[in-house]
BALOBA-1460 file (C-alpha; in Angstrom, 3 decimals):
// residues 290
<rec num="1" residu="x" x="193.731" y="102.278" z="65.537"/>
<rec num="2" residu="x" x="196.188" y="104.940" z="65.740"/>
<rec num="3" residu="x" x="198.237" y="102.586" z="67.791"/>
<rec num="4" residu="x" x="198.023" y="99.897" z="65.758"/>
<rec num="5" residu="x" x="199.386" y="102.093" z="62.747"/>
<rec num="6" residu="x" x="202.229" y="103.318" z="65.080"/>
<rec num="7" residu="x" x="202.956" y="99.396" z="65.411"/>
<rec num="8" residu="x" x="202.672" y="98.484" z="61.813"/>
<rec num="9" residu="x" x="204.960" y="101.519" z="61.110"/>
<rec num="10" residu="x" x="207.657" y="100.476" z="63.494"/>
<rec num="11" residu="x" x="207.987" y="96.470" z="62.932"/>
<rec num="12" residu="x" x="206.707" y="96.063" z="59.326"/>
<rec num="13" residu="x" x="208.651" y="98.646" z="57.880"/>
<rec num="14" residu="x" x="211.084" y="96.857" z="56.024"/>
<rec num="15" residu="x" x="208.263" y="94.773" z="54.892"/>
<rec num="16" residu="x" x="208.526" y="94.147" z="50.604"/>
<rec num="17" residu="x" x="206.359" y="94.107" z="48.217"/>
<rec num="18" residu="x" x="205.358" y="90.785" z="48.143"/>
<rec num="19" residu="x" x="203.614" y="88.739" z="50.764"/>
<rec num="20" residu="x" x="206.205" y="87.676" z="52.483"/>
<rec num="21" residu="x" x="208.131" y="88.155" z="55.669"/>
<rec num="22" residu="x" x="210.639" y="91.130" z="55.977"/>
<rec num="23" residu="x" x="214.000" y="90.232" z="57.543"/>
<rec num="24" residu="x" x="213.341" y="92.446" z="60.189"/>
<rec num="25" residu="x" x="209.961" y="90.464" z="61.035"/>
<rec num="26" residu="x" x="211.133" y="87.204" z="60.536"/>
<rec num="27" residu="x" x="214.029" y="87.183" z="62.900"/>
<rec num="28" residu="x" x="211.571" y="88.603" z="65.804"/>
<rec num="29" residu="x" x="208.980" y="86.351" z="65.335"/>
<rec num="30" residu="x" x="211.840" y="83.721" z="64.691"/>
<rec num="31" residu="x" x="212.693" y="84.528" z="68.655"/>
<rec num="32" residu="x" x="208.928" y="84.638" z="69.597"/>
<rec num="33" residu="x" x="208.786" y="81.290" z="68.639"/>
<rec num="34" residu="x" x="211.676" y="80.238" z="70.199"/>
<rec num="35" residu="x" x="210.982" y="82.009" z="73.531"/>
<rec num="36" residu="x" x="207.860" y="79.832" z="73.641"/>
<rec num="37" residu="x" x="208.110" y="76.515" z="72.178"/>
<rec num="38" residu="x" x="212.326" y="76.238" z="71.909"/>
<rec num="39" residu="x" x="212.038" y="75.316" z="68.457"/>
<rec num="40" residu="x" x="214.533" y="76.960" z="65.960"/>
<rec num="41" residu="x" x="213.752" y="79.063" z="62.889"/>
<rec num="42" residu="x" x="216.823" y="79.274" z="60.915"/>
<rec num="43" residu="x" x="216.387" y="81.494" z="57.376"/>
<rec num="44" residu="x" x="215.860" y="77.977" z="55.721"/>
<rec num="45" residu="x" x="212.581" y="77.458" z="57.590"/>
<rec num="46" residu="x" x="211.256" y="81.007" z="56.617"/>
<rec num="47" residu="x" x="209.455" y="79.982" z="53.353"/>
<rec num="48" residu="x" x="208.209" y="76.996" z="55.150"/>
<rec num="49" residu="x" x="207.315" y="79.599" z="58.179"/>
<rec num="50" residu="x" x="205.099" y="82.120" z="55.828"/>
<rec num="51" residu="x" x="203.362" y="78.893" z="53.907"/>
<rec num="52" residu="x" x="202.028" y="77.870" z="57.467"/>
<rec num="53" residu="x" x="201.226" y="81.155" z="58.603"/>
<rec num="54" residu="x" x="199.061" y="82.604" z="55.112"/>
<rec num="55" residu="x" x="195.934" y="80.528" z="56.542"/>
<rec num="56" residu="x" x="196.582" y="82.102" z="60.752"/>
<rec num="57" residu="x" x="196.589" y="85.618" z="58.756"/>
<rec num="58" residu="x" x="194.117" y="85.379" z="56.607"/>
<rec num="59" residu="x" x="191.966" y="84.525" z="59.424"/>
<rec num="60" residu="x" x="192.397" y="87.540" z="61.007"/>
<rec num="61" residu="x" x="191.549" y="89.232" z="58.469"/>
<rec num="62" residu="x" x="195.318" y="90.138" z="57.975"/>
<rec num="63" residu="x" x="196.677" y="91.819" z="54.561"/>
<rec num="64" residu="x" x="199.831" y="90.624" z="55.029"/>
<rec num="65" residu="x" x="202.475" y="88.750" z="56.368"/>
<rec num="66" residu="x" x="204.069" y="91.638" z="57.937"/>
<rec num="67" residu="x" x="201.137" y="92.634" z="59.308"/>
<rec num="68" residu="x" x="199.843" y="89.546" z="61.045"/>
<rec num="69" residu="x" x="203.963" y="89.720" z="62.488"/>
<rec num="70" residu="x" x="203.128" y="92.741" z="63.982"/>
<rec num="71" residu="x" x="199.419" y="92.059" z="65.678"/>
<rec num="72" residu="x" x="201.573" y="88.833" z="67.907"/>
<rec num="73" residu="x" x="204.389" y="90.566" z="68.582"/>
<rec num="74" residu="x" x="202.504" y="93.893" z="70.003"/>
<rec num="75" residu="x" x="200.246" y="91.387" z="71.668"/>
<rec num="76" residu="x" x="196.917" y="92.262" z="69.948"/>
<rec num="77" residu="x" x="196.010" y="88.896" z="69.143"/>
<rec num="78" residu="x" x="194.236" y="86.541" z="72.432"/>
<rec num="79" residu="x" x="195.672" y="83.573" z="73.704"/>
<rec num="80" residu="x" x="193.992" y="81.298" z="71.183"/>
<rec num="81" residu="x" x="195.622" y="82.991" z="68.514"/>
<rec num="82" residu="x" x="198.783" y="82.444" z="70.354"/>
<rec num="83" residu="x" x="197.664" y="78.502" z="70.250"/>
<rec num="84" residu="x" x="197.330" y="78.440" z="66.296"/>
<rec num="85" residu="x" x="199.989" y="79.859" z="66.204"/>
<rec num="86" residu="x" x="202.430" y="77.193" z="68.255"/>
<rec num="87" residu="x" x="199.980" y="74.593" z="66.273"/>
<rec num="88" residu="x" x="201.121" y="75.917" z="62.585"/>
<rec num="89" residu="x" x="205.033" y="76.035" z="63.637"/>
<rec num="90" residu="x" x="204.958" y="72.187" z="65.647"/>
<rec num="91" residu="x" x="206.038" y="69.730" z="63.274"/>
<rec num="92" residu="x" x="204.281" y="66.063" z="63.575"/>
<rec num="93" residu="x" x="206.016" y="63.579" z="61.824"/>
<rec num="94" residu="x" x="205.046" y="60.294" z="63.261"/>
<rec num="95" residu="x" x="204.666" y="56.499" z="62.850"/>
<rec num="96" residu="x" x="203.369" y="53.328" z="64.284"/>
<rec num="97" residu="x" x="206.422" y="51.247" z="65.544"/>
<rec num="98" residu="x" x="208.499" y="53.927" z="64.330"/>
<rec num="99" residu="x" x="212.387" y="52.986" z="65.531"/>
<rec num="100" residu="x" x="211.364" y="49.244" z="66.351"/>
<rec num="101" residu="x" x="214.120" y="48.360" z="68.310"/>
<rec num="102" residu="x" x="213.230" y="50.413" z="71.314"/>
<rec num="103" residu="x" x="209.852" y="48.479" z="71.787"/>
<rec num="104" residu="x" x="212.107" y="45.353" z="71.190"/>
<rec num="105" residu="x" x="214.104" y="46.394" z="73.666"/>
<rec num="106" residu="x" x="211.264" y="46.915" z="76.041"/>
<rec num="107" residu="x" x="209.693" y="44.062" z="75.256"/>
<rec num="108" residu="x" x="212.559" y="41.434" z="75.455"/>
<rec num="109" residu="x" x="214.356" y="43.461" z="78.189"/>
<rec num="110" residu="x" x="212.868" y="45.895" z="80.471"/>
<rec num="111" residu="x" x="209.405" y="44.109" z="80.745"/>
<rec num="112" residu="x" x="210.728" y="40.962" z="82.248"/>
<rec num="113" residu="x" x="212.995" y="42.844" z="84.388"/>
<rec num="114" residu="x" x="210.180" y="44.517" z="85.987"/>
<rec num="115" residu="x" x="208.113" y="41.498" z="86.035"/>
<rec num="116" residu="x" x="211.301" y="39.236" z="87.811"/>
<rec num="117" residu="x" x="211.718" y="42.672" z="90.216"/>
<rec num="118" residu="x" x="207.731" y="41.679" z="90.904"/>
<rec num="119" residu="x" x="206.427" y="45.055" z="89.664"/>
<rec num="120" residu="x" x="202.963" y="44.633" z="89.685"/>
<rec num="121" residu="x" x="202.290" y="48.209" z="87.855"/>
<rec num="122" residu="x" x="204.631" y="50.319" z="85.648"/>
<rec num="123" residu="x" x="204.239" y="54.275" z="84.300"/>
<rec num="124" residu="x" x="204.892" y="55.544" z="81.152"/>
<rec num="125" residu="x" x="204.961" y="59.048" z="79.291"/>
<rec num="126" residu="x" x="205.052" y="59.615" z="75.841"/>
<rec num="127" residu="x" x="206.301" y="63.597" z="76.184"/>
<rec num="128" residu="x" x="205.914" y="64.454" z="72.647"/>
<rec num="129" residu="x" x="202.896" y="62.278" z="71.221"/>
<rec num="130" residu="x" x="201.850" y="64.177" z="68.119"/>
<rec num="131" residu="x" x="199.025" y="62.104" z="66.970"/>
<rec num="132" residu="x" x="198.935" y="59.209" z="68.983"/>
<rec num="133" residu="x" x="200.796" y="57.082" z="66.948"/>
<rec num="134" residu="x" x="203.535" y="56.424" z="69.461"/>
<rec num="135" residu="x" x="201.745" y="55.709" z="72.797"/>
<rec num="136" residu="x" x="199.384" y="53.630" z="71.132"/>
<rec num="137" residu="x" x="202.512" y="51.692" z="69.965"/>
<rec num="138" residu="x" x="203.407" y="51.727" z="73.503"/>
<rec num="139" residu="x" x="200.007" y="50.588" z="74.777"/>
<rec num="140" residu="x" x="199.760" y="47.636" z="72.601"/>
<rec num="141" residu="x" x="203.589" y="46.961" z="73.540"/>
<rec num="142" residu="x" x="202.450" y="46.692" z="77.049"/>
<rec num="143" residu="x" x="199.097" y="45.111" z="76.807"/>
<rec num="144" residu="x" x="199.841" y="42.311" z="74.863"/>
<rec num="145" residu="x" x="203.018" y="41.677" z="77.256"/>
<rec num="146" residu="x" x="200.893" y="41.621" z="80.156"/>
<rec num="147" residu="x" x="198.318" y="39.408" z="78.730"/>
<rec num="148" residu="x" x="200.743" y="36.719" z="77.968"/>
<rec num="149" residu="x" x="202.701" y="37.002" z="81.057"/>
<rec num="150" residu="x" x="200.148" y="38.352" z="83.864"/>
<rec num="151" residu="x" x="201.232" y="41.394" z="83.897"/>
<rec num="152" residu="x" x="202.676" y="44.045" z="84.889"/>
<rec num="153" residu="x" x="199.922" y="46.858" z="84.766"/>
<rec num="154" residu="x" x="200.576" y="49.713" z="82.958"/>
<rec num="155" residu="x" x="199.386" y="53.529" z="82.768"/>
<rec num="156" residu="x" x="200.573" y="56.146" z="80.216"/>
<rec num="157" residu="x" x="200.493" y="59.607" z="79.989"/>
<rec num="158" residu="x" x="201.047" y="61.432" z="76.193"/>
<rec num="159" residu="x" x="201.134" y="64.924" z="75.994"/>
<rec num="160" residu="x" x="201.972" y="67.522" z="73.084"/>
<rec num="161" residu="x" x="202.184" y="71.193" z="72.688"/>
<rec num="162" residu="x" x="199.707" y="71.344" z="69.738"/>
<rec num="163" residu="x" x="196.359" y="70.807" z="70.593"/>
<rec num="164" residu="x" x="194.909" y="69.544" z="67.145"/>
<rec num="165" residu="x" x="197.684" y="66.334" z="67.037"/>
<rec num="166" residu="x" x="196.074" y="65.960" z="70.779"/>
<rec num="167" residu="x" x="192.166" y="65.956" z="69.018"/>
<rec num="168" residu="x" x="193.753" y="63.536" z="66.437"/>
<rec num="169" residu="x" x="195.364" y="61.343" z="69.161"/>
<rec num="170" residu="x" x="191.951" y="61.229" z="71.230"/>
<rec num="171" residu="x" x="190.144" y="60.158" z="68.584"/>
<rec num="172" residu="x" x="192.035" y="57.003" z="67.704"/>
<rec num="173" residu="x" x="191.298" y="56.989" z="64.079"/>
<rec num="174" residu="x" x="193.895" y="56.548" z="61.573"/>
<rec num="175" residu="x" x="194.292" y="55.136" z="57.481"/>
<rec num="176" residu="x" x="195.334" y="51.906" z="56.728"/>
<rec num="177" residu="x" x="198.526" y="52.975" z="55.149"/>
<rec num="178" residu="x" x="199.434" y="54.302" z="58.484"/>
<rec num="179" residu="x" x="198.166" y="51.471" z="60.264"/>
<rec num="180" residu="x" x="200.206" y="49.557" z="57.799"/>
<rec num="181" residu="x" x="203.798" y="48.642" z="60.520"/>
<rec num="182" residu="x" x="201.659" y="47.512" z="63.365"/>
<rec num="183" residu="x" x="202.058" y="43.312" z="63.320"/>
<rec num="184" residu="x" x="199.365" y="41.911" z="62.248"/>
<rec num="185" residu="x" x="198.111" y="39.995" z="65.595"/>
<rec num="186" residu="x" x="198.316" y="43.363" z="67.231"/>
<rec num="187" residu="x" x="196.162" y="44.822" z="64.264"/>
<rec num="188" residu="x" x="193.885" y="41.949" z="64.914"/>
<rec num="189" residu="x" x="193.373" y="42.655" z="68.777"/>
<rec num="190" residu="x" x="193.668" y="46.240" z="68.932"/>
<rec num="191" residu="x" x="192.611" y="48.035" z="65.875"/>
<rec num="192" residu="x" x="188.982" y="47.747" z="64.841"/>
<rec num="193" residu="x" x="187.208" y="48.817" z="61.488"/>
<rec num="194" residu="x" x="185.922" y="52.504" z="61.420"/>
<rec num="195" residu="x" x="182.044" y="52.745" z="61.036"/>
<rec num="196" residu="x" x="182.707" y="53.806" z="57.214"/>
<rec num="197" residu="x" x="184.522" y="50.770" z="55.581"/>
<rec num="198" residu="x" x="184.515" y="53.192" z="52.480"/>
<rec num="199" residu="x" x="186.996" y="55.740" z="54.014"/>
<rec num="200" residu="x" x="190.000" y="52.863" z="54.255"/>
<rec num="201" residu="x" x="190.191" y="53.663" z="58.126"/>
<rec num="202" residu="x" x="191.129" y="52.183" z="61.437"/>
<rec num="203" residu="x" x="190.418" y="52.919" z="64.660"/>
<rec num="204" residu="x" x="192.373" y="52.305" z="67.880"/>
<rec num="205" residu="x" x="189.751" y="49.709" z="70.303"/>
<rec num="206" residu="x" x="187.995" y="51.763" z="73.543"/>
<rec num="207" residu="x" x="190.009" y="49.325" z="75.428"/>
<rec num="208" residu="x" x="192.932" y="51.036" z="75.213"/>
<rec num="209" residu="x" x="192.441" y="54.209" z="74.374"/>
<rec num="210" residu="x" x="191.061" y="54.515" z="77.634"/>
<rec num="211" residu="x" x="194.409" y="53.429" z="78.978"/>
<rec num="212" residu="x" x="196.196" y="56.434" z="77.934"/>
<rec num="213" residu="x" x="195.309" y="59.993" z="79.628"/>
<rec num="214" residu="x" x="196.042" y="63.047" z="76.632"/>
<rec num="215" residu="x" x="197.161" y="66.247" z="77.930"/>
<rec num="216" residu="x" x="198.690" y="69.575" z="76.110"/>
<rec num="217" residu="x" x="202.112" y="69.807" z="77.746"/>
<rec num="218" residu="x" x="205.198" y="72.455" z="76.418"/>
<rec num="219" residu="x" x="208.132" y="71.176" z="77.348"/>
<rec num="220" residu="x" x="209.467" y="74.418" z="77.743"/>
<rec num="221" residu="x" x="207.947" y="75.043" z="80.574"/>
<rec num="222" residu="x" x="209.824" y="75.027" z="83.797"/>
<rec num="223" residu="x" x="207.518" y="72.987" z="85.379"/>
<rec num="224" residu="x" x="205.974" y="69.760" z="83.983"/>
<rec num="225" residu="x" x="202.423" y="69.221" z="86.064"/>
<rec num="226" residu="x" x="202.522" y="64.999" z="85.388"/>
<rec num="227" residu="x" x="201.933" y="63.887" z="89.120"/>
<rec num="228" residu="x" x="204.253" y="61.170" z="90.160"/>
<rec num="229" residu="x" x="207.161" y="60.216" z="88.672"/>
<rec num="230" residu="x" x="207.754" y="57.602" z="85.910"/>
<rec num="231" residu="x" x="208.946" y="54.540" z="84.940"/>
<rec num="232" residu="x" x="210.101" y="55.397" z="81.464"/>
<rec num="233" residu="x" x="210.001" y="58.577" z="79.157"/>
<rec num="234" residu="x" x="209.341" y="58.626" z="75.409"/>
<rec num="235" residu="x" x="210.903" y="61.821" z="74.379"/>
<rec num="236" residu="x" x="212.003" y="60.904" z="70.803"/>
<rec num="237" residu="x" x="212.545" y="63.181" z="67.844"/>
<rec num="238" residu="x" x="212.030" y="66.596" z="69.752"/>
<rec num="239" residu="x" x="215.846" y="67.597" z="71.210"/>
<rec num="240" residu="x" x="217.301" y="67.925" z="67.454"/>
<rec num="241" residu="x" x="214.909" y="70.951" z="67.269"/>
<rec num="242" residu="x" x="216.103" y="72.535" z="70.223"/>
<rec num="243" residu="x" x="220.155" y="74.143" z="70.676"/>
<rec num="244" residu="x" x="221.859" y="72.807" z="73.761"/>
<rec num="245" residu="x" x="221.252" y="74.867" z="76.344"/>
<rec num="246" residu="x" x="217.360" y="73.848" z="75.708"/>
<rec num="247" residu="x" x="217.881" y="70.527" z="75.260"/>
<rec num="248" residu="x" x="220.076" y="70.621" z="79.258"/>
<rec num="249" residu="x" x="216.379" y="72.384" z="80.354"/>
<rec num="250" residu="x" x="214.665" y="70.068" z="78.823"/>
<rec num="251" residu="x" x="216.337" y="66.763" z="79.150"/>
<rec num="252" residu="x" x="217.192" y="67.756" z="83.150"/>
<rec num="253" residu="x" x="213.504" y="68.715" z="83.519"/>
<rec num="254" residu="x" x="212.572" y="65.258" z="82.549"/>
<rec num="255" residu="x" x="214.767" y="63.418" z="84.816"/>
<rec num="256" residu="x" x="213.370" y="64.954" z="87.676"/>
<rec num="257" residu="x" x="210.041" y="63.056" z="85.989"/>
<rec num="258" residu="x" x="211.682" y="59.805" z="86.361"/>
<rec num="259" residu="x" x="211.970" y="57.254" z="88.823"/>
<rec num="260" residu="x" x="215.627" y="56.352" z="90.021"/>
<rec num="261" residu="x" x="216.213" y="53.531" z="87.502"/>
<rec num="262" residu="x" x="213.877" y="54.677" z="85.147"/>
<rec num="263" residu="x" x="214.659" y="54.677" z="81.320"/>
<rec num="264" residu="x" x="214.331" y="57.665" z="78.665"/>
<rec num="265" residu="x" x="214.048" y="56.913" z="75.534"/>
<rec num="266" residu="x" x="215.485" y="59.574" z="72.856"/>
<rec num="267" residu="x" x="215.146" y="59.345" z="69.147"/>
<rec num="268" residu="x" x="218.035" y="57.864" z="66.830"/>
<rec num="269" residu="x" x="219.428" y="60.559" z="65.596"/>
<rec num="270" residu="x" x="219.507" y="62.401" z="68.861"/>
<rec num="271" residu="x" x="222.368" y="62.832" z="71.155"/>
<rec num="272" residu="x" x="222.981" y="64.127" z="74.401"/>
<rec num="273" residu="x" x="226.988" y="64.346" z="74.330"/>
<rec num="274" residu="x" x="228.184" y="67.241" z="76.276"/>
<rec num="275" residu="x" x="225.070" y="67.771" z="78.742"/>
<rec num="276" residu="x" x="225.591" y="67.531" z="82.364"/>
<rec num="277" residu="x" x="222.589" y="65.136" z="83.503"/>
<rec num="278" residu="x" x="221.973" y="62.027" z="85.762"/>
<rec num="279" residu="x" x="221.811" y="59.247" z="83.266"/>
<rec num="280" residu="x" x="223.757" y="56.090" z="81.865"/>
<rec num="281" residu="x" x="223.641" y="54.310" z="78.344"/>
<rec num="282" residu="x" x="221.483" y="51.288" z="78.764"/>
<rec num="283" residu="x" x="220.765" y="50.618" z="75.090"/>
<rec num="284" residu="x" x="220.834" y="52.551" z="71.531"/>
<rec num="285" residu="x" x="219.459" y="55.768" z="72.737"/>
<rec num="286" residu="x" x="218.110" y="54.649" z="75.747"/>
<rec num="287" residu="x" x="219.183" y="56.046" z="79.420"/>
<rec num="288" residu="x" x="218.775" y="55.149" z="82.848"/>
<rec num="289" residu="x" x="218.446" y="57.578" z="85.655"/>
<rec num="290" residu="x" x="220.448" y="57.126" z="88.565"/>
């Protein structure tokens, strides 16, 4: 205890009177965060910070902000904490068909490429899946390709850094307003009623959910553990969190994921200007390894 008190004395004590974070405690857990996940916490994100945090602290039996600050940063919380924590700072904003013209693009371009190449199977990884949204978009992409055309196989890996989107994504269930941009012959064939009609829900058909294999995954690793090398990467939406010497790590990490001639696939709004990797434009926002 008395080392506990020593550690509350030393980080918390510019805490204030409210139940908030002090400066002082918000810039070092600001770089915790960072040093794990590579996600930025600028002082505009700090009242969003303490709103997700109240519930972590509170569960801990924490009195404070300040104080909860100081239990992960003296490393008196376990490694499940640590989890929660990474799971409260992630942010999961995702759709079905979300950016269309990249699964127009696969569809119209890359698919009969690899069919005319006579690729008989193809690998895909969605690197930053949240809640399934996007490799199920993928999966019907691919499925209903290779049913009209015979093929090719497919095989897709999604992975995340917070585990509960990865429970969400397993599970397959979703509303109907989500549900709402998938076509509505896809809807037909791959999305079946959930056993409570009541609850306006869908739910993604056992036939291909159990063609995607969900795995937690932090990209800021230095090593990513996906087996083989891939045909195409899904990385969209993640690098405008990250500064650019992360998004070098990152981006580089994932070309050595993916084939020679492979494709990654970056969000919109994403750029990677001024990094020194192995990659040519093919498309809006899409690359191909060399």
């Amino acid at each position: 205890m008395a080392a506990k008190a020593q550690a509350l004395a030393k980080i918390a004590v510019t805490a204030p009177s409210t139940d908030g974070l002090s400066p002082r405690n918000f810039k070092q857990l600001s770089a915790f965060i960072y040093d794990r996940t590579g996600i930025r916490m600028p002082p505009s994100k700090q009242t969003m910070l303490e709103g997700r945090l109240r519930r972590r602290a509170r569960a801990l039996d924490a009195e404070t902000l300040n104080e909860y600050c100081a239990m992960v940063l003296q490393g008196e919380v376990d490694d499940s904490e640590l989890v929660h924590l990474i799971n409260a700072v992630t942010t999961n904003k995702t759709d079905f068909f979300r950016e269309p013209r990249h699964f127009d693009y696969l569809r119209n371009t890359l698919l009969p490429a690899y069919q005319a190449a006579g690729r008989r199977s193809i690998s895909a990884w969605s690197a930053a899946c949240s809640i399934g949204a996007e490799p199920y978009t993928l999966a019907m992409v691919l499925d209903d390709y290779a049913q009209a055309h015979g093929g090719p196989d497919y095989a897709i890996l999604a992975t995340d850094l917070d585990t509960n989107v990865l429970a969400t994504a397993i599970r397959g269930i979703y509303s109907e307003e989500m549900l709402e941009p998938v076509p509505a012959l896809l809807r037909q064939r791959y999305v079946m009623q959930a056993n409570d009609r009541r609850r306006g829900e869908g739910r993604i058909v056992p036939e291909l959910r159990s063609r995607i294999g969900f795995a937690q995954l932090n990209l800021m690793d230095s090593h990513y553990p996906i087996g083989k090398p891939v045909d195409m990467i899904f990385c969209r939406n993640v690098l405008i969190y990250f500064d650019k010497p992360t998004q070098q790590k990152v981006v580089s990490r994932l070309c050595d994921n993916l084939v020679s001639g492979g494709y990654l696939f970056l969000g919109h709004s994403e750029s990677i200007t001024g990094l020194d990797l192995p990659l040519t434009p093919a498309s809006n926002t899409v690359f191909k390894r060399k």
